[in-house]
C-alpha positions as CSV (number, residue, x, y, z in Angstrom):
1,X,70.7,-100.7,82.4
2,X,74.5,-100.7,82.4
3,X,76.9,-97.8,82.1
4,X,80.1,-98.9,81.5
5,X,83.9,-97.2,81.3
6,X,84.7,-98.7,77.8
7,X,87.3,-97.8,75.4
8,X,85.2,-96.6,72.2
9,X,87.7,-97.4,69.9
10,X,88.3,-95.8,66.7
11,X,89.8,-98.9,64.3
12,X,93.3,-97.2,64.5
13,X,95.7,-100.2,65.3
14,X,96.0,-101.4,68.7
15,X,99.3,-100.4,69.1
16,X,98.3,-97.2,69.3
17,X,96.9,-96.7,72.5
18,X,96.1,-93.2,74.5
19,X,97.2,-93.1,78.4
20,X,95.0,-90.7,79.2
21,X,92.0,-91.0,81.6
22,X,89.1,-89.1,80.6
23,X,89.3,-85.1,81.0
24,X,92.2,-86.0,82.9
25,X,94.1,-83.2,81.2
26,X,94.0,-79.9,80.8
27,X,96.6,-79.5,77.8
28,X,95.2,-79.8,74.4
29,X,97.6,-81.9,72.4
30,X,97.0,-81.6,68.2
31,X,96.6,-85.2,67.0
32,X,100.2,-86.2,64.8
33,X,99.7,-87.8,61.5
34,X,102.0,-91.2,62.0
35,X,102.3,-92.5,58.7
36,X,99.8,-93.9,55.8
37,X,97.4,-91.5,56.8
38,X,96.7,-92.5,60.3
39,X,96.2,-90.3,63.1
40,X,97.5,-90.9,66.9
41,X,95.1,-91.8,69.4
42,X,95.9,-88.8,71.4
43,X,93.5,-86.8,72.9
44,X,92.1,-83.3,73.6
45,X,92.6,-83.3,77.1
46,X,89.0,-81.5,77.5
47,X,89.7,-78.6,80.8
48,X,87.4,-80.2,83.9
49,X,84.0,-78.9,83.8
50,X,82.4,-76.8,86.8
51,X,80.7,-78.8,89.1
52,X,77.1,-78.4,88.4
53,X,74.3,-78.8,91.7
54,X,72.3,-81.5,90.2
55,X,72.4,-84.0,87.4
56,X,71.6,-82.6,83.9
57,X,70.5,-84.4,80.6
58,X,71.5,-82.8,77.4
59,X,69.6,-84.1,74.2
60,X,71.6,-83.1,71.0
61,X,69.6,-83.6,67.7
62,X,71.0,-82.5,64.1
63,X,68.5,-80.4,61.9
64,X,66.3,-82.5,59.2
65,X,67.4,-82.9,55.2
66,X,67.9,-79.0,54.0
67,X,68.0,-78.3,50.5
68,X,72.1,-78.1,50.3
69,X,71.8,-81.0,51.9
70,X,69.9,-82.7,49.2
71,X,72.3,-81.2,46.3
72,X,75.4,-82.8,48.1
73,X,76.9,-78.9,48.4
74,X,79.0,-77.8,51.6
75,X,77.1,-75.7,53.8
76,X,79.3,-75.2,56.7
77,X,78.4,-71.7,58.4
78,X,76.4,-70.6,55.7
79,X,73.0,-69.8,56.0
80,X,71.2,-69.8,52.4
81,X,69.8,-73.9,52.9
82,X,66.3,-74.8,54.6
83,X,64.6,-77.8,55.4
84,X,63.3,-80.0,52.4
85,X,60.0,-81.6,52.5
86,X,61.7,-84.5,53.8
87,X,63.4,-82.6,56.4
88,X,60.2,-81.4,58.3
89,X,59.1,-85.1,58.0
90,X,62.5,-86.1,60.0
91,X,62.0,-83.2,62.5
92,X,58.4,-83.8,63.0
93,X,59.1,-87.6,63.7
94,X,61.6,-86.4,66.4
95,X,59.2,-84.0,67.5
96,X,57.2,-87.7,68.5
97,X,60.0,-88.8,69.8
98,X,60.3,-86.2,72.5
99,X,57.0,-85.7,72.6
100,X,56.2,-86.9,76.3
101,X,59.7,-85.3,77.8
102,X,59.7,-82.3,79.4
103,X,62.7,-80.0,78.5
104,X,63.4,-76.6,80.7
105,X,65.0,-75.0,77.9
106,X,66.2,-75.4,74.4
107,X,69.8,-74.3,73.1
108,X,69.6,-73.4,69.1
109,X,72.0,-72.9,66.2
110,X,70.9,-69.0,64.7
111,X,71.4,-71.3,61.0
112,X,67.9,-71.4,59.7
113,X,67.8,-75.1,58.9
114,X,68.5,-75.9,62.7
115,X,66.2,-73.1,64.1
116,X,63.1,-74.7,61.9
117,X,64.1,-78.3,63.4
118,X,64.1,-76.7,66.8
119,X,60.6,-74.9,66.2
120,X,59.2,-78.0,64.9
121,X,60.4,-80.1,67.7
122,X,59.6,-77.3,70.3
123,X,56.3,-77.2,69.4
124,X,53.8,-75.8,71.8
125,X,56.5,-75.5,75.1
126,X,56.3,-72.5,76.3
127,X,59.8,-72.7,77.8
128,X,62.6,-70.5,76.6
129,X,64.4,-71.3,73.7
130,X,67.8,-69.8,73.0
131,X,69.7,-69.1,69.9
132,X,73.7,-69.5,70.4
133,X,76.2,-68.2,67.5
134,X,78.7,-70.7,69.1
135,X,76.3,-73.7,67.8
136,X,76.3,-72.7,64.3
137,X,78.0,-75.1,62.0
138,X,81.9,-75.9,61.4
139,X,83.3,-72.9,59.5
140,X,84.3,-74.1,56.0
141,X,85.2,-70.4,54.6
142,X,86.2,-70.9,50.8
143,X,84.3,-73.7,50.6
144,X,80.9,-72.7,51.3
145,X,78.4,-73.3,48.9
146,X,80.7,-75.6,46.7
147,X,79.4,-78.8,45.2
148,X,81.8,-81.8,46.2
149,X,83.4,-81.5,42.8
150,X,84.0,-78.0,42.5
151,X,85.9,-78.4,45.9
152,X,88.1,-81.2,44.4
153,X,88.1,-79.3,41.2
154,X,89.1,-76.1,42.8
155,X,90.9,-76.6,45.5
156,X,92.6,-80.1,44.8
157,X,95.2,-81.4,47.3
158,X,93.1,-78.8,50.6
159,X,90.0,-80.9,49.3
160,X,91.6,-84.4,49.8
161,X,92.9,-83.0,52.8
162,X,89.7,-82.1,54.2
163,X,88.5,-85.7,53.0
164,X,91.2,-87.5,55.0
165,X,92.6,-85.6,57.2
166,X,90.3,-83.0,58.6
167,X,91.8,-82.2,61.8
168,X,94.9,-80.9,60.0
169,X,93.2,-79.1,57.3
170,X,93.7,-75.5,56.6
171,X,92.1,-73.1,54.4
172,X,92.3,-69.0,54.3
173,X,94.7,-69.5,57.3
174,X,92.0,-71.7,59.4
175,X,92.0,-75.0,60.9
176,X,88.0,-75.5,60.6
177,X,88.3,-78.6,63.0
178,X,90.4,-77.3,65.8
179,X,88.3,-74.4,65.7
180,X,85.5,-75.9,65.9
181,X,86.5,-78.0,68.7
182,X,87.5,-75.0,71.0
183,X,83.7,-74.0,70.0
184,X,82.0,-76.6,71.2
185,X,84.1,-76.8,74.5
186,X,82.9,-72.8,75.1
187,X,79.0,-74.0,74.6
188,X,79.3,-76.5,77.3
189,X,80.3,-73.8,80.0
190,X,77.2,-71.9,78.5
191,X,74.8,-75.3,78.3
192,X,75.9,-76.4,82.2
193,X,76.3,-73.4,83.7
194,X,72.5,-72.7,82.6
195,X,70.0,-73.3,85.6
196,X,68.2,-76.2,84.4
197,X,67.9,-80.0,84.6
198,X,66.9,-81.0,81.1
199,X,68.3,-79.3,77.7
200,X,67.4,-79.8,74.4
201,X,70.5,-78.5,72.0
202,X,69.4,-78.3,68.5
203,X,72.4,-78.0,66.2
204,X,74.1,-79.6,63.0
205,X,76.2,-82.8,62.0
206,X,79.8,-81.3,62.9
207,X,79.3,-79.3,66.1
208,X,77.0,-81.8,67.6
209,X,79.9,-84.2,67.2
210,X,82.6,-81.6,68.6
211,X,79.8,-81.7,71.7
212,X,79.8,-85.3,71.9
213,X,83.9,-85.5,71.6
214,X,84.5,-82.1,73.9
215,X,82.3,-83.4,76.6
216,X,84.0,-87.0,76.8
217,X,87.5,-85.6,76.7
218,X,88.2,-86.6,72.7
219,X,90.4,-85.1,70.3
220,X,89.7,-83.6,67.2
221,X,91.0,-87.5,65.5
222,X,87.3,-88.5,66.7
223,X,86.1,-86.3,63.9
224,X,83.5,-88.3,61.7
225,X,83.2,-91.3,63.6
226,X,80.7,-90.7,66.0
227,X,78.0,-90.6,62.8
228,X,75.2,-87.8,63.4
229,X,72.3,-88.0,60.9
230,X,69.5,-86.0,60.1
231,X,67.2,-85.6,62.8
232,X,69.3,-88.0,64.9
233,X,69.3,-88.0,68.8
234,X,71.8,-88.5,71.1
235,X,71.9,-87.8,75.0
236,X,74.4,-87.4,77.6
237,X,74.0,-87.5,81.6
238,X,75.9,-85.4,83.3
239,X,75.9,-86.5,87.0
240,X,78.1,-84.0,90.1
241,X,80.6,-86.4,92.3
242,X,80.2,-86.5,96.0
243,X,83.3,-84.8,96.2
244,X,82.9,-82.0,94.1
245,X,84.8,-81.5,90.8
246,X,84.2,-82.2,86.8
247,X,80.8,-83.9,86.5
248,X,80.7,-88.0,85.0
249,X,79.7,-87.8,81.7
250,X,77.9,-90.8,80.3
251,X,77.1,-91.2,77.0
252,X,73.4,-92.6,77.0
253,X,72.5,-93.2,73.3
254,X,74.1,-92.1,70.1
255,X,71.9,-91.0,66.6
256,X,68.8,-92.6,67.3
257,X,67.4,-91.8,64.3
258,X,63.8,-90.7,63.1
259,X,64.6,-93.8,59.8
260,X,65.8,-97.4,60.6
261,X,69.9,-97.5,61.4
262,X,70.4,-100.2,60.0
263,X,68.9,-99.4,55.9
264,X,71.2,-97.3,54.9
265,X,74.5,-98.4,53.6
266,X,77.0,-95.8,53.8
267,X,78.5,-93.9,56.7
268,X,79.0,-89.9,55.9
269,X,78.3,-89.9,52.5
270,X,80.7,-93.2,52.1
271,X,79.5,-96.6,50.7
272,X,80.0,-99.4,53.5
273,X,80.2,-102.7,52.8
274,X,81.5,-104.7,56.0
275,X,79.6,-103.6,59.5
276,X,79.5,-104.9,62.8
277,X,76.2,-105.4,64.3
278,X,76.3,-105.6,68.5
279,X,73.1,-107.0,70.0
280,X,72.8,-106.9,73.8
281,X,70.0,-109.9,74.3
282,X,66.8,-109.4,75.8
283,X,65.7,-109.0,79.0
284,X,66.3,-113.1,80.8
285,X,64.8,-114.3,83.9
286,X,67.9,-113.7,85.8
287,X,67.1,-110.8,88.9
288,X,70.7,-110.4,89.5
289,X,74.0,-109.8,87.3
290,X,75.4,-112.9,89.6
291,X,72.3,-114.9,88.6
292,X,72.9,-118.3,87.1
293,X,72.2,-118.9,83.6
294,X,68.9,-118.3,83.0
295,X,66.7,-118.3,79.3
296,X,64.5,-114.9,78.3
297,X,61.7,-114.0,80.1
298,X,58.2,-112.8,78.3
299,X,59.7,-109.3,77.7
300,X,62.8,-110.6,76.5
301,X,61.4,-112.9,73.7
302,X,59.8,-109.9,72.5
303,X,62.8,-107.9,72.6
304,X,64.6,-110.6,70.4
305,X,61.3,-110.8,67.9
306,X,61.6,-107.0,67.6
307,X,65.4,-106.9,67.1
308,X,65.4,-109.8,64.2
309,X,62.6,-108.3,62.8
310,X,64.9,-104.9,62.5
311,X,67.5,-106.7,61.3
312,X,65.5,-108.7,58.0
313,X,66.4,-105.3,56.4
314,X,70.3,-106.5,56.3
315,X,71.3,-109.7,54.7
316,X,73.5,-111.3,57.7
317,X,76.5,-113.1,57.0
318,X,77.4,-114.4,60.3
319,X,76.2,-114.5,64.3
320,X,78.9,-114.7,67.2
321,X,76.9,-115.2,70.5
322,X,78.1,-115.4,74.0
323,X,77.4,-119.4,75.0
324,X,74.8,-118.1,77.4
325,X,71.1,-118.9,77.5
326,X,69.1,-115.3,76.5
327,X,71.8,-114.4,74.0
328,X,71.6,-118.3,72.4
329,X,67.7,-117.6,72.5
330,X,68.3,-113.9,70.5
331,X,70.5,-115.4,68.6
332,X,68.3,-118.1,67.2
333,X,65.3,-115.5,66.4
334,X,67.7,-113.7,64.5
335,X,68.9,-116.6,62.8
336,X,65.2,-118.0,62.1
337,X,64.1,-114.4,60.9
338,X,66.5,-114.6,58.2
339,X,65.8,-117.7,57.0
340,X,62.5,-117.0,56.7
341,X,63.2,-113.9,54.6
342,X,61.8,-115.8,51.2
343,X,58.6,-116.5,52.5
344,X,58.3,-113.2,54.2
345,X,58.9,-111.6,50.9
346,X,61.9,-109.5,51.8
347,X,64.6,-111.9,49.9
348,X,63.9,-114.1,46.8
349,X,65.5,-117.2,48.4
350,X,66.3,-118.3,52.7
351,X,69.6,-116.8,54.1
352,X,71.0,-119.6,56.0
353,X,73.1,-117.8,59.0
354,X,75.3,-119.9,61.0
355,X,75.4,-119.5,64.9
356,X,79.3,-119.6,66.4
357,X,79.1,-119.5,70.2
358,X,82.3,-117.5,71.8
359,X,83.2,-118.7,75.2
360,X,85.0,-115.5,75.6
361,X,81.6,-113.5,75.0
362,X,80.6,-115.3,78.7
363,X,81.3,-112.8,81.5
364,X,79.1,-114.4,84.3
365,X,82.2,-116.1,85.8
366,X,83.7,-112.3,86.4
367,X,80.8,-111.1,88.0
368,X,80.2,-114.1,90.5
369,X,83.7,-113.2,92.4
370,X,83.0,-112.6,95.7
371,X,84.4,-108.9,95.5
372,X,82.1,-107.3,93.7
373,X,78.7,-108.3,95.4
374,X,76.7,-108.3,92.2
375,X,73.4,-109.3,94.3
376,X,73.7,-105.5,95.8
377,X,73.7,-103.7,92.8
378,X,70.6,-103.2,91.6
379,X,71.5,-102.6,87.9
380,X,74.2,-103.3,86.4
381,X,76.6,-100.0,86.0
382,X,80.2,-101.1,86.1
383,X,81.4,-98.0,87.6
384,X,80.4,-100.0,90.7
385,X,82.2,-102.8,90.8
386,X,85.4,-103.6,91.6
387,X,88.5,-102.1,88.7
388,X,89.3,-106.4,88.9
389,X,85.9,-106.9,87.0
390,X,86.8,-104.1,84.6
391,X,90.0,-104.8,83.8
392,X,88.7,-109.0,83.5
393,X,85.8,-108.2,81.4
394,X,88.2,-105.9,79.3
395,X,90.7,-108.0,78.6
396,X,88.5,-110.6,77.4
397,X,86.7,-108.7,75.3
398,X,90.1,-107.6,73.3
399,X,89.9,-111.4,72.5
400,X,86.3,-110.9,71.2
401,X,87.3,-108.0,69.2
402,X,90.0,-109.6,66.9
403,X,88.2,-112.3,66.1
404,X,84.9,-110.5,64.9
405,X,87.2,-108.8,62.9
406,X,88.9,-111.7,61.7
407,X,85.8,-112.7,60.8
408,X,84.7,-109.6,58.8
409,X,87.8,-109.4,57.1
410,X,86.8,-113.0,55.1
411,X,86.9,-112.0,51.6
412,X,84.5,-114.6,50.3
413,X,81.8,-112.2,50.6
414,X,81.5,-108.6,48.9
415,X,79.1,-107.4,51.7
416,X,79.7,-108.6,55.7
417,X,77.5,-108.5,58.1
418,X,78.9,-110.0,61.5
419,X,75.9,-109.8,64.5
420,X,77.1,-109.9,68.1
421,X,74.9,-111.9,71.0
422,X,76.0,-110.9,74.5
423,X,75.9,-109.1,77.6
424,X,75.9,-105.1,77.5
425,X,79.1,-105.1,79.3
426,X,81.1,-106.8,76.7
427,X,79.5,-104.9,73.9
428,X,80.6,-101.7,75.7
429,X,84.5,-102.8,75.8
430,X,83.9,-103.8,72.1
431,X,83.1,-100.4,71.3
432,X,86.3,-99.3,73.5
433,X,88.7,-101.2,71.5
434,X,86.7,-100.4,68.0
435,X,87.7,-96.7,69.4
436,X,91.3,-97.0,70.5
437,X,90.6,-96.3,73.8
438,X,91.3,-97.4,77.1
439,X,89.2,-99.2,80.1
440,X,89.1,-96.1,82.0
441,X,86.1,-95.0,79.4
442,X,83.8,-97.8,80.4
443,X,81.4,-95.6,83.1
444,X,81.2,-93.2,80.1
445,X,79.0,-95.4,78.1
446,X,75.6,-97.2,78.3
447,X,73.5,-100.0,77.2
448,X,70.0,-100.9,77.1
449,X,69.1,-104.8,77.6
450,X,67.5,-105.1,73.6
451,X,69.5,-102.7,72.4
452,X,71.8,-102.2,69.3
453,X,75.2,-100.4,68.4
454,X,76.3,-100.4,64.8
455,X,79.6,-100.0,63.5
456,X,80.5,-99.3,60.0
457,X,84.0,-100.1,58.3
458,X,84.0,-98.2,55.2
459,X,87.7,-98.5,54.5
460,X,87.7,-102.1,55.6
461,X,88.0,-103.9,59.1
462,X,91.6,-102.5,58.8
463,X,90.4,-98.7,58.8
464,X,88.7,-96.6,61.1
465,X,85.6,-97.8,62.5
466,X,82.7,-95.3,62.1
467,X,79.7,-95.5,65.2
468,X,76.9,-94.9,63.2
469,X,74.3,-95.8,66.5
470,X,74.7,-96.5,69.9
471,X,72.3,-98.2,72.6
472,X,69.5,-98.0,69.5
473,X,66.0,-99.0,71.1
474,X,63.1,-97.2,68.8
475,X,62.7,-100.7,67.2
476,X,61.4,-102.0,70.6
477,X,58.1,-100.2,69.8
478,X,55.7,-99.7,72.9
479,X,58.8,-101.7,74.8
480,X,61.5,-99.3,73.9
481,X,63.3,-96.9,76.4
482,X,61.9,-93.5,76.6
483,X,64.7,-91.1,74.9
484,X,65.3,-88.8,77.6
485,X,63.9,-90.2,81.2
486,X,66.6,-91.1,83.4
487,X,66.5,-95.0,83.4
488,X,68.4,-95.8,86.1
489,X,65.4,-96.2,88.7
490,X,62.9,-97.8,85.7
């Protein structure tokens, strides 16, 4: 297991960088447009959360496919859309998801679509389940019940507005995103302040990503990059400090999804054509982050099987793997996987992927110093070692990051698929820089050995990168990590 402090980065240059810890604030600064369309990379100082008693786990899900959903109209706040065929199949699938976890209460969105999801899900608990008006979707106002193109038509330069830069967009005196961000800041008082251990919030795409944003301390600029789809689960820890305070918030997964991550193309509705795959390699026979080199063990070839397996559905372009033994040995079953896509009858002819090991993607050396005392931690969570380690394994990993997107940005293909091989901690500052952040995030993240976090660039590797998954297991099978149990002792 490793929860790190990483910088999530959105793919805003590097030169823009935030200076704020997280919830280190508690002044909300409105994101500044700085040219070409880009936002700054400053943040919502989110105001410090009560200390709560105990820890707390919040699962977020987004309701299933409804029927407005399926037309491509704008549903916002509305309340006229239900669940599709399709999308009682999605909630029923996360109703097996959740199906051995025991919740002490569910939050709801009054919206029909997400109350149906939540009945579905809920099933035959007989705990309480609670409809809150503050979890109903983003308010959209004017245009409510549009199609795409009767916005555009309609409302011209407000639509591309809303399409590009949403945090700033008005309509009928409104900023939709701002307010929805103050929303979702109210429900956590209401979620955490709730005498409970385990909560199951039940929502839609826009609010459960104000959640996800509010509770780390990010601005409204981190609108539609942490990708929620239908159905999709995500979970949060929050844990009390010894000395009292704002609760640490670690993001355990992101939009585990009821459908495989990694088949759809496009991110929100946009066509992608260039994504970043990071693979954390199986489980090795190392019993210690100091451990010397050592290959997979039993569990982690399976891992690897499972993970290339996952991954035939993609056409890979490239694999950058850490010189290391287990993520040489993922690597290769990825690699062999897709070579044998002819004969598997996924492909009409072998992919040939070539393996590039990055001596930079090697972080043993940083956790052998003497300092951090790897042998006593028994699993690996950054937060407890020494801000040296962070800072080392951050500043290598910066390295990492523009060269995978050096890599992605060859033009020689139409579609890119780059697959990173390495240690969890790595991945975790990849993600930080891919979100503009800074190392002080790295405890606010985790990883899963077996895992995978995918990134989409629908603009390009020079946009925005969107997180369409993070610490993604479900492919493990009978082997994955249970959703919603605290791993930390497993």
């Amino acid at each position: 297991m490793i929860c790190l402090t990483p910088s999530l980065a959105l793919n805003l240059p590097l030169r823009i960088r935030s200076s704020l810890s997280p919830s280190s604030s508690s002044v909300q600064q409105q994101p500044t447009i700085i040219g070409s369309g880009e936002l700054s990379s400053e943040l919502y100082g989110s105001t410090p959360f009560t200390p709560i008693p105990t820890a707390k786990r919040v699962v977020l899900v987004r309701h299933g496919q409804s029927t407005w959903n399926a037309e491509g109209r704008i549903q916002g706040s509305s309340n006229f859309s239900v669940l599709t065929q399709k999308g009682e199949a999605q909630a029923d699938t996360s109703k097996q998801m959740l199906v051995d976890d025991t919740f002490d209460v569910c939050f709801t969105s009054p919206l029909n679509r997400s109350k149906r999801t939540a009945e579905i899900i809920w099933g035959n608990r007989k705990e309480e389940m609670i409809p809150e008006n503050d979890l109903r979707e983003i308010d959209l106002y004017s245009f409510q019940g549009l199609l795409k193109h009767e916005g555009q038509e309609k409302f011209g330069p407000a639509f591309r507005q809303w399409q590009l830069d949403a945090p700033n967009f008005s309509i009928d005196g409104h900023y939709p995103v701002r307010e929805l961000w103050a929303r979702a800041r109210s429900c956590w008082d209401k979620i955490l302040s709730h005498q409970s251990q385990s909560v199951l919030v039940v929502a839609h795409n826009a609010v459960n990503q104000a959640l996800i944003a509010t509770a780390m301390g990010l601005g409204t600029e981190y609108f539609r990059i942490l990708l929620q789809s239908n159905c999709g689960v995500t979970v949060l820890d929050f844990t009390p400090k010894s000395e009292g305070g704002s609760p640490h918030i670690c993001l355990n997964r992101l939009n585990q999804t009821p459908n495989s991550p990694v088949a759809d193309g496009s991110s929100a509705g946009r066509k992608t054509s260039k994504r970043i795959i990071l693979v954390c390699h199986g489980s090795s026979q190392a019993k210690s982050p100091s451990a010397r080199d050592q290959p997979l063990d039993m569990l982690g070839i399976i891992q690897s099987q499972k993970i290339a397996e996952l991954l035939l559905d993609l056409k890979v372009s490239s694999i950058i793997s850490s010189p290391k033994k287990a993520s040489i040995e993922t690597a290769t079953y990825i690699s062999r996987v897709q070579e044998a896509a002819d004969c598997l009858g996924v492909d009409c002819m072998p992919r040939y992927v070539e393996i590039k090991q990055v001596l930079d993607l090697d972080v043993d050396d940083i956790f052998q110093q003497p300092e951090n005392n790897a042998d006593q931690v028994p699993s690996l969570e950054l937060n407890k070692f020494e801000g040296s380690t962070i800072s080392a394994i951050w500043d290598r990993s910066l390295k990492v990051w523009e060269s995978v997107l050096e890599e992605l940005s060859d033009e020689s293909e139409a579609e890119k698929v780059v697959v990173v091989v390495g240690h969890p901690s790595v991945h975790i500052a990849l993600m930080g820089h891919c979100l503009n952040l800074t190392k002080e995030w790295t405890s606010s993240f985790h990883l899963d050995q077996g895992s995978i976090s995918l990134i989409d660039f629908p603009d390009g590797p020079t946009g925005r990168g969107v997180i369409r998954c993070i610490n993604y297991t479900a492919h493990l099978g009978r082997w994955s990590i249970p959703i919603t149990r605290q791993t930390a002792e497993d």
